[in-house]
C-alpha positions as CSV (number, residue, x, y, z in Angstrom):
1,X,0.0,0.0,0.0
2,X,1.4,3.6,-1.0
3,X,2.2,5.5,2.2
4,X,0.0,8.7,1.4
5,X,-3.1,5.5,0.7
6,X,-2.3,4.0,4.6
7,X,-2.3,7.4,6.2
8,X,-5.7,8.0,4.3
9,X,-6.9,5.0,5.8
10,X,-6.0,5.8,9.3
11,X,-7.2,9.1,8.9
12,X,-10.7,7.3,7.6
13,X,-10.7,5.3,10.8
14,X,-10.2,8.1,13.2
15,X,-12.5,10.4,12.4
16,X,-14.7,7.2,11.6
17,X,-13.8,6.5,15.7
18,X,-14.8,9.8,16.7
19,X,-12.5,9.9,19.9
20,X,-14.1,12.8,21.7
21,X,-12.7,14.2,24.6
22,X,-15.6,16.9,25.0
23,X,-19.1,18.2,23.7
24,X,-18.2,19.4,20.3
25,X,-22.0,20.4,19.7
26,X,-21.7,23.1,22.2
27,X,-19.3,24.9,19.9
28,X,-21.6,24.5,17.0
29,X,-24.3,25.9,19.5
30,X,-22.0,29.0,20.4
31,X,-21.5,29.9,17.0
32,X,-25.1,29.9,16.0
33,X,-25.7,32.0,18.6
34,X,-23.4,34.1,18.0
35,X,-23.3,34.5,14.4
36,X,-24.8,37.8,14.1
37,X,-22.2,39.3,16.5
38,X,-19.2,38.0,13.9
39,X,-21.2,38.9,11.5
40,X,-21.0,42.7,12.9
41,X,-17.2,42.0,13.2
42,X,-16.9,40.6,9.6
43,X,-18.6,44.1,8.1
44,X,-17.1,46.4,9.9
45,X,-13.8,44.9,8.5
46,X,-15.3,45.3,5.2
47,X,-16.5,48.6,5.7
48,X,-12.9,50.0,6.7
49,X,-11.2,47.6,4.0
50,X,-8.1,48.8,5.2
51,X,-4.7,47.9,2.8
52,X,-1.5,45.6,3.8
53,X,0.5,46.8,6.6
54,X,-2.1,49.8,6.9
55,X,-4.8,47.3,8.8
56,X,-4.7,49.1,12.1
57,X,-8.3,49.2,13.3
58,X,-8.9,45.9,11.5
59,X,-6.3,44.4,13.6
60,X,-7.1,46.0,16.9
61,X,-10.6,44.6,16.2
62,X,-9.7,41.5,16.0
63,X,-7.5,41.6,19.3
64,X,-9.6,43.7,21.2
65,X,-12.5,40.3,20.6
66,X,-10.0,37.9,21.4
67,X,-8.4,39.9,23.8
68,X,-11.8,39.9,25.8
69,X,-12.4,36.0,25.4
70,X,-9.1,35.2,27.3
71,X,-6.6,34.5,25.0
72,X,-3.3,36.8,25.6
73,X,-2.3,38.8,23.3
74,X,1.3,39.1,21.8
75,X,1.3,42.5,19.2
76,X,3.3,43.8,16.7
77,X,5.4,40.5,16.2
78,X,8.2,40.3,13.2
79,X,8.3,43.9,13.3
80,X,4.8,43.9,11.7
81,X,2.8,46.5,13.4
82,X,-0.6,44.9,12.2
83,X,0.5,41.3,13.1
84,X,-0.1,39.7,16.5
85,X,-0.4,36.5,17.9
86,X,-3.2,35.2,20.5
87,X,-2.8,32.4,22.6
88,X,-5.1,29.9,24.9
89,X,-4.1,27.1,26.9
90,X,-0.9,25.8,27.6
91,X,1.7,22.7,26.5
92,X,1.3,20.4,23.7
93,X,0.1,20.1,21.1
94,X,-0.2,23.1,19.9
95,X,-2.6,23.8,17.1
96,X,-2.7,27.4,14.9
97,X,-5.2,29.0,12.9
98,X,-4.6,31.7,10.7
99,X,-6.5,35.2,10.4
100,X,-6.0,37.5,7.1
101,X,-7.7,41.3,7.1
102,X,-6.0,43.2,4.4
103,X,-7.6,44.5,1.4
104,X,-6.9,45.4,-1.9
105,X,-6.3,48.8,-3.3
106,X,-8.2,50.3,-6.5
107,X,-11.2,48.3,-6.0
108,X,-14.7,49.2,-4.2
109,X,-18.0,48.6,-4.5
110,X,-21.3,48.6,-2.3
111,X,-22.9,45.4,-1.2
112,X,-25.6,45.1,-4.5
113,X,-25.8,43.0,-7.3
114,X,-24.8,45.1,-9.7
115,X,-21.7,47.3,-10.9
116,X,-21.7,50.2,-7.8
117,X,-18.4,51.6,-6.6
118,X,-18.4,52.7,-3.1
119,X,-18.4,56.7,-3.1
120,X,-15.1,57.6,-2.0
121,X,-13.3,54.5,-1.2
122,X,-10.7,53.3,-3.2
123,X,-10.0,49.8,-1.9
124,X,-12.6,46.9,-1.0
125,X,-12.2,43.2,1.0
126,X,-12.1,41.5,-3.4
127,X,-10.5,38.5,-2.0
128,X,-12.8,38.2,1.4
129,X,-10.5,38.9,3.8
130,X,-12.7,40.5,6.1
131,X,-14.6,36.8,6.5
132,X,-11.5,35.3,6.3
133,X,-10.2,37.5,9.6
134,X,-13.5,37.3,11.8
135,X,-14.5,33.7,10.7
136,X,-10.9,32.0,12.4
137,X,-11.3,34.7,15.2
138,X,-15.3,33.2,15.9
139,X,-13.5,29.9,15.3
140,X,-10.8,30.2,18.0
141,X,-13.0,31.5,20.4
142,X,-15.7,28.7,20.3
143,X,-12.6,26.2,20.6
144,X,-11.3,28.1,23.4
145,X,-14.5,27.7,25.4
146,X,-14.3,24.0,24.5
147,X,-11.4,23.4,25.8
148,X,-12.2,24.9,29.4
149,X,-15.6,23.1,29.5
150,X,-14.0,19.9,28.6
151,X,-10.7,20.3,30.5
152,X,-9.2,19.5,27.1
153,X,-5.1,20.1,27.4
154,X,-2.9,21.7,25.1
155,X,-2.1,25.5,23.5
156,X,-4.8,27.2,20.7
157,X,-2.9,30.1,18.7
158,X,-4.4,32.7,16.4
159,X,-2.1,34.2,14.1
160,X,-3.4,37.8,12.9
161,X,-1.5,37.6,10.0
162,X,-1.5,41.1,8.0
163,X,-0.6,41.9,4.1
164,X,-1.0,38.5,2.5
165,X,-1.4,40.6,-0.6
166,X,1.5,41.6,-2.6
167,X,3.3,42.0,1.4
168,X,4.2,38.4,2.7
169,X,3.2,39.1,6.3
170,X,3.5,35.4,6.9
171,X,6.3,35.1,5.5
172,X,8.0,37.4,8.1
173,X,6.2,35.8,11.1
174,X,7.8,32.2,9.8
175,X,11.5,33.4,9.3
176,X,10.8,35.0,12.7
177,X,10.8,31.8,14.2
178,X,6.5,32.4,15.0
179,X,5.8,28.5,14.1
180,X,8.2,26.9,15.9
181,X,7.1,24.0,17.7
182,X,3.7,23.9,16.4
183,X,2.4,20.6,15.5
184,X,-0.1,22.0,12.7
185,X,-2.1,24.9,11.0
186,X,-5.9,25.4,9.8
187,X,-6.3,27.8,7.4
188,X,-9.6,28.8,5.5
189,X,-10.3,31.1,2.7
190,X,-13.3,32.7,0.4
191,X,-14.0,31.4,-2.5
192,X,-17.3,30.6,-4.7
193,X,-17.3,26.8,-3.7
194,X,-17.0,24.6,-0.6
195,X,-13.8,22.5,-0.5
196,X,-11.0,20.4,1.1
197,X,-8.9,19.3,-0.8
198,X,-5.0,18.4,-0.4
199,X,-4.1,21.6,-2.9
200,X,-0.8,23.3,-4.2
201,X,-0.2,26.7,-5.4
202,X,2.9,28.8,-7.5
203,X,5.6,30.1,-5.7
204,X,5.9,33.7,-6.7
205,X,8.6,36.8,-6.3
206,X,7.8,40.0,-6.9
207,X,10.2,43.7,-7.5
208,X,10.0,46.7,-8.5
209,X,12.6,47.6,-11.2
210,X,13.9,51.4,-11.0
211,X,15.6,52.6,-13.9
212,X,17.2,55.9,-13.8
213,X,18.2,58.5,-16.6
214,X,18.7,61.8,-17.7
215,X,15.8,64.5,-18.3
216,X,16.3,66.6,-21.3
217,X,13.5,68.8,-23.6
218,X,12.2,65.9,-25.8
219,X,12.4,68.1,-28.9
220,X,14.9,70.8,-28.2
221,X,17.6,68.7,-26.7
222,X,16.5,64.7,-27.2
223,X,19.8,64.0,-27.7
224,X,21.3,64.9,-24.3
225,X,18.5,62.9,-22.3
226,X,18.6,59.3,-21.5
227,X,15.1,57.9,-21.4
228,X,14.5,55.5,-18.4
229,X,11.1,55.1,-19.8
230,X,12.9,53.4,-22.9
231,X,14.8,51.5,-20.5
232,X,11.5,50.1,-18.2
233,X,9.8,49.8,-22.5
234,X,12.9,47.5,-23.2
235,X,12.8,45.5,-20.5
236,X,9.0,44.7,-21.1
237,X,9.7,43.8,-24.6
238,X,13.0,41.5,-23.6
239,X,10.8,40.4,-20.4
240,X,7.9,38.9,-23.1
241,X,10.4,37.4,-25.7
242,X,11.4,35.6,-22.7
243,X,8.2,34.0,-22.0
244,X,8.7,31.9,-25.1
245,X,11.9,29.7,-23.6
246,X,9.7,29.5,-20.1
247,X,8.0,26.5,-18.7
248,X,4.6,26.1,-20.0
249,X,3.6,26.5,-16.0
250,X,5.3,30.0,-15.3
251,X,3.0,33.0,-14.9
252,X,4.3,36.6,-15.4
253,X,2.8,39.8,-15.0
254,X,3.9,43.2,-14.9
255,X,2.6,47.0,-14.4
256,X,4.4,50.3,-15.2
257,X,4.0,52.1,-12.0
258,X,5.6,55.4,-13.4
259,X,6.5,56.2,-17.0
260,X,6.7,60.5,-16.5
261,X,5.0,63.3,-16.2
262,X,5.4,65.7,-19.6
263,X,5.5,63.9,-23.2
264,X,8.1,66.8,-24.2
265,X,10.0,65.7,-20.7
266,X,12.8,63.0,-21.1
267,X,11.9,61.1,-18.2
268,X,14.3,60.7,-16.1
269,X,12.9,57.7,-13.5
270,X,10.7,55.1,-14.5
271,X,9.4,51.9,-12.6
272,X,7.6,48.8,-13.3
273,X,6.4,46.0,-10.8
274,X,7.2,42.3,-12.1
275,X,5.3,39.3,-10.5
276,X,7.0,35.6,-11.5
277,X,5.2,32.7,-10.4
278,X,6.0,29.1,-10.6
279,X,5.5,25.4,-8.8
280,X,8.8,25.1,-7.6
281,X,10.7,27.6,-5.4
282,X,14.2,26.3,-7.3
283,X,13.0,26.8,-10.6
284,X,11.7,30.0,-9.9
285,X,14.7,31.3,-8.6
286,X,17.0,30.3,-11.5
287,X,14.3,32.5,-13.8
288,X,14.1,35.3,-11.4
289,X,17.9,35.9,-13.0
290,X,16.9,35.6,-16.6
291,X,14.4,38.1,-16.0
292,X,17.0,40.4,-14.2
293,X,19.1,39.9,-17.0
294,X,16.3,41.8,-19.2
295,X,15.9,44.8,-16.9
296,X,19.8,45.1,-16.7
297,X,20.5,44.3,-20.7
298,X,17.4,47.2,-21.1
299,X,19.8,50.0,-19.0
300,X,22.8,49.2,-21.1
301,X,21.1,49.4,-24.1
302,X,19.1,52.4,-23.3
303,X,22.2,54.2,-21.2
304,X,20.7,54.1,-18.0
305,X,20.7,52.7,-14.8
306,X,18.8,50.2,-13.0
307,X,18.3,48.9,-9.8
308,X,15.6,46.9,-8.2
309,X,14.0,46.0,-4.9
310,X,12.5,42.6,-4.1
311,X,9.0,43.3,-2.8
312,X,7.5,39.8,-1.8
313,X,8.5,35.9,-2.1
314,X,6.5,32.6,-1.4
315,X,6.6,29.1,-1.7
316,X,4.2,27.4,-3.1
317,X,1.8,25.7,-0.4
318,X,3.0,22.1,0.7
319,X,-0.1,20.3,0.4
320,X,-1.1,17.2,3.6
321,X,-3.4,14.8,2.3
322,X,-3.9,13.8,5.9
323,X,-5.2,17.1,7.4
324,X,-7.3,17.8,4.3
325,X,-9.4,14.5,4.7
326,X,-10.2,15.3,8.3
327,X,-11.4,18.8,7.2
328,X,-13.3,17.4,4.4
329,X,-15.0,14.9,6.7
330,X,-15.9,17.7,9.1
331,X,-16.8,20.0,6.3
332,X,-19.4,17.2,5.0
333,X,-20.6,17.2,8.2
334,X,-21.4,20.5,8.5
335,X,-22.8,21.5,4.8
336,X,-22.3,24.2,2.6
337,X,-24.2,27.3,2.0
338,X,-27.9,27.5,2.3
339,X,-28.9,30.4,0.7
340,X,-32.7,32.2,1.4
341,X,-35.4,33.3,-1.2
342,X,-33.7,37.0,-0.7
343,X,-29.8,35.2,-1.2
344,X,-31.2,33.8,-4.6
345,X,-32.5,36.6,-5.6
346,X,-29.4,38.4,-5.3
347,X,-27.2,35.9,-6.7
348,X,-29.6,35.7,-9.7
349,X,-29.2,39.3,-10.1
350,X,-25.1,39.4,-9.6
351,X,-25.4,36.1,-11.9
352,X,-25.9,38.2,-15.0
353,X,-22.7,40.1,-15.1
354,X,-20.5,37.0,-14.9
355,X,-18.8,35.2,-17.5
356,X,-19.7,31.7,-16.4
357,X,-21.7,30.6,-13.7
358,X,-23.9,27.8,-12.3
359,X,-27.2,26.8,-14.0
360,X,-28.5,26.0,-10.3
361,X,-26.8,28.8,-7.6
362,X,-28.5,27.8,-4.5
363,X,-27.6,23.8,-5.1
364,X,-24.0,24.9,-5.9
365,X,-23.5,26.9,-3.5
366,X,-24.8,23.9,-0.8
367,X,-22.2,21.7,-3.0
368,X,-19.4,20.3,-1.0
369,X,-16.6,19.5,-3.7
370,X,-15.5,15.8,-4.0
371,X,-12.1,15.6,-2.2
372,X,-9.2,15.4,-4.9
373,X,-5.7,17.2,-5.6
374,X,-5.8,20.5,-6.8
375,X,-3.5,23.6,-7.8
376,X,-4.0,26.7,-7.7
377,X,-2.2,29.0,-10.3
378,X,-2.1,31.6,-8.0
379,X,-0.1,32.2,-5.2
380,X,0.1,32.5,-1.1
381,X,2.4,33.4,1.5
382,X,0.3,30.4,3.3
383,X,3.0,28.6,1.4
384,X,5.9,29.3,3.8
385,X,3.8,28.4,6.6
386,X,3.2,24.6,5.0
387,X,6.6,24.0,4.6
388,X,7.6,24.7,8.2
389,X,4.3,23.0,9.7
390,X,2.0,20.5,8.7
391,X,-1.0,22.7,7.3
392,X,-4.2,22.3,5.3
393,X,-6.8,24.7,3.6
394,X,-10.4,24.7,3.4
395,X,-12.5,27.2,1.0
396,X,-16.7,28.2,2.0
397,X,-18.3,29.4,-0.6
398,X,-18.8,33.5,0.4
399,X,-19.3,34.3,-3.1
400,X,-21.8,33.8,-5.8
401,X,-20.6,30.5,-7.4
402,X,-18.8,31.1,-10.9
403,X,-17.0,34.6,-9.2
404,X,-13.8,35.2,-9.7
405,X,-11.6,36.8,-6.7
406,X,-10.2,39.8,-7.1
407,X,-13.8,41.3,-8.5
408,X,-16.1,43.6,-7.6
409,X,-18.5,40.7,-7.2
410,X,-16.4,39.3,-4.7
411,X,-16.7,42.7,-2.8
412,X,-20.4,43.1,-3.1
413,X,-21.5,39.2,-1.7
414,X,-18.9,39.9,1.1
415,X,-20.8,42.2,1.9
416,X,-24.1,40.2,1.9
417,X,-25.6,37.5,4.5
418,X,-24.2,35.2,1.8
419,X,-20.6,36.1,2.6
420,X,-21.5,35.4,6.4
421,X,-23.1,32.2,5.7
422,X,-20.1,31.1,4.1
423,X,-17.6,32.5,6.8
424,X,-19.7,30.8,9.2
425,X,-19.3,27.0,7.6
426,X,-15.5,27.9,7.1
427,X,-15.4,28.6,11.7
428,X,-17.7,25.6,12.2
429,X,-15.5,23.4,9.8
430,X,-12.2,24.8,11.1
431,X,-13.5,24.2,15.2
432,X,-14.6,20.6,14.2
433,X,-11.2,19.7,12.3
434,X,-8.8,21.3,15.6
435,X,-11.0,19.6,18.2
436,X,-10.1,16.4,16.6
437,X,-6.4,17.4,16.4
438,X,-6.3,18.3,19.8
439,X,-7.8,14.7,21.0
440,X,-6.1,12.4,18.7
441,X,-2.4,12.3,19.1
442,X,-2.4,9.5,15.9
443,X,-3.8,12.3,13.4
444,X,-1.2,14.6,14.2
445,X,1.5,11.7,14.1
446,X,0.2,11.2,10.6
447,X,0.5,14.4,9.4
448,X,3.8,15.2,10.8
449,X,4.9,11.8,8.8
450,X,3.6,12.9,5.4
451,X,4.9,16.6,5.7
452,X,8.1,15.3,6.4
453,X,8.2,12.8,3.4
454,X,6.9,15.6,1.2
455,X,9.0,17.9,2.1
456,X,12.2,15.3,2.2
457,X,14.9,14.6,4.2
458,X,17.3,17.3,3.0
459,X,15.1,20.3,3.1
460,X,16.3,23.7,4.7
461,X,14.0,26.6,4.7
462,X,14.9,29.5,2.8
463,X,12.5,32.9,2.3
464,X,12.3,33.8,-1.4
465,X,12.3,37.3,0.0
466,X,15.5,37.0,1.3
467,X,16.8,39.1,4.5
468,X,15.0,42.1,3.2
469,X,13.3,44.4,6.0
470,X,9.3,44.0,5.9
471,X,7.9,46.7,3.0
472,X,5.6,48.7,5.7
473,X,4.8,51.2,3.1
474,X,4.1,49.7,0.2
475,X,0.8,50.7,0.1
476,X,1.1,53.8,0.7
């Protein structure tokens, strides 16, 4: 029998045992009734939609709720001033969940069903975040309660884990040394669907590539300037001949950030922001040069200098067949999304301005996804967490099924009782899944064998962003 088949099997057979050590209804019971209070907490989130490294009421939200369930709070960790880490109980095992709150920048929109930009906000919660942020917090404090009801041993930690876009916040917290000695990690996020499944992502790295010139009058004097517009232009067009002699699996993107001011203006800086993803860390390392090689062949051939400044790096996620079967078996149990008349109605509506969606919303959206492999081709500084501790993923489906993150229609069912419904699976699921890590020593044992053969004997843990200080302003 393959080795990833026999843990399956055990994992079958303990959850199949059901070794309880405590009344795991009552959390279910606590977070019914107490849904429309982390429902509050989810919208206000959503309502600031705060961006990465900026989230400082969103974070002192979140601690101030834990803070006043019991759990002690530890702020400002890695030198993050967003990030914290709350803690419950004490000795082993120790068992984290993870809470994301940043949002992203030059999106809004109101909570309807159709195109409606929020008056003066220029961000919104397009990847769920908000949910994603109060839905672990309502998750670790119905555990907590748990575990003192049930005298159930052992340490609960909630990571508030801040700029997972485009900012790596976990990233810092794992080269920090934050992880150590945890024995494992539930994660949830938003998404259109409900799912478990053992799933992979890209690694990705990230800079921004500064080249520098000379400023001259464009038609008086072109011939003394130096355009480091030409030079950012050359490197875009050397950057997508490159793409041809890339993997099929490699994604890369790229914006100009700043190109000048004045056409008749020789610019004399110019800046544009590469993303390069692929599956493995190594490979995506050895292209990282090839495409520095463009940006630095573009300054010689355009005279001008260049320089650039690593903004993010992250694995790809480590997937653990073993911890996604238990969360699919308690995500089974506890259903999907059940939506009312007024949730169909809404989703109808919303329905009409995407490209592809389901022929039956409410039925998809109560779906749970058969449990099976899966990647990802985007990216997550989740990823450095899995390879450091044994860590799985679920998804609840907070959006209208067939959207797209990233999308206004992401914002706008956040903002919804459907988002809330689906935030409120993901804490059930996520309480479930560490109750039964905390009681069964064998399911942990099981996980900590297949992340180590996955991972492999000779692994060493390396940040794709380097030694680089944490990028606190780059949103601003």
């Amino acid at each position: 029998m393959h080795r990833f088949t026999a843990i399956a099997a055990l994992t079958t057979v303990l959850i199949a045992s059901g070794a309880q050590g405590g009344d795991e209804e009552s959390m279910l019971t606590r977070l019914d009734r107490e849904q429309p209070h982390y429902a509050s907490l989810a919208l206000a989130l959503w309502d600031k939609a705060e961006l990465g490294y900026l989230e400082n009421e969103s974070s002192a939200l979140l601690q101030d709720t834990l803070a006043r369930e019991g759990f002690s709070i530890e702020t400002g960790v890695a030198g993050l001033p967003t990030a914290f880490v709350a803690s419950y109980g004490s000795g082993a095992p120790v068992i984290g969940l993870l809470a994301e709150f940043d949002a992203l920048p030059g999106i809004s929109q109101t909570a309807a069903p159709v195109r409606e930009p929020a008056a003066e906000k220029h961000s919104g919660h397009a990847c769920g975040h908000h949910l994603f942020g109060a839905g672990s917090v309502a998750a670790a404090v119905a555990v907590r309660h748990w575990m003192e009801e049930n005298g159930v041993s052992g340490t609960l930690r909630l990571y508030g884990t801040p700029a997972e876009e485009g900012g790596s916040g976990k990233v810092y917290m794992v080269r920090a040394g934050l992880f150590e000695g945890v024995d494992s990690v539930l994660v949830w996020h938003p998404s259109d669907r409900n799912q478990s499944n053992p799933a992979t992502t890209l690694a990705n790295k990230s800079a921004k590539f500064r080249f520098r010139g000379v400023s001259s009058h464009a038609a008086v004097a072109p011939e003394r300037g130096r355009s480091a517009l030409d030079g950012v232009e050359a490197m875009n067009i050397m950057a997508n001949m490159l793409r041809e002699h890339m993997p099929q699996e490699v994604r890369m993107h790229y914006v100009i950030t700043s190109g000048g001011s004045a056409p008749n203006v020789v610019p004399d800086f110019a800046e544009s922001f590469y993303y390069l993803r692929h599956p493995e860390a190594a490979t995506l390392e050895a292209l990282w040069e090839r495409l520095v090689a463009t940006a630095e062949g573009a300054a010689l051939g355009t005279g001008t200098e260049v320089s650039y400044e690593v903004i993010h790096g992250n694995h790809s996620v480590l997937p653990n067949e073993t911890l996604a079967r238990t969360m699919h078996e308690r995500l089974s149990q506890v259903g999907g999304v059940q939506y009312s008349a007024r949730d169909l109605a809404f989703a109808n509506t919303l329905a009409e301005s995407l490209a592809q969606s389901e022929a039956d919303l409410a039925a998809a959206a109560a779906r749970i996804e058969p449990f099976a492999p899966s990647r990802s081709m985007g990216s997550t500084d989740v990823g450095d967490v899995s390879w450091v501790v044994p860590t799985t993923e679920m998804r609840a489906a907070t959006w209208v099924p067939g959207t797209a993150p990233h999308t206004w229609q992401a914002i706008a069912a956040g903002g919804t009782d459907i988002g809330v419904k689906g935030m409120m699976v993901a804490a059930k699921t996520l309480a479930l899944t560490a109750a039964d890590l905390f009681q069964q020593p064998q399911l942990l044992h099981a996980a900590r064998s297949e992340f180590e053969q996955r991972r492999g004997a000779d692994f060493s843990y390396r940040p794709l962003l380097g030694d680089r200080e944490p990028p606190l302003d780059y949103r601003k």
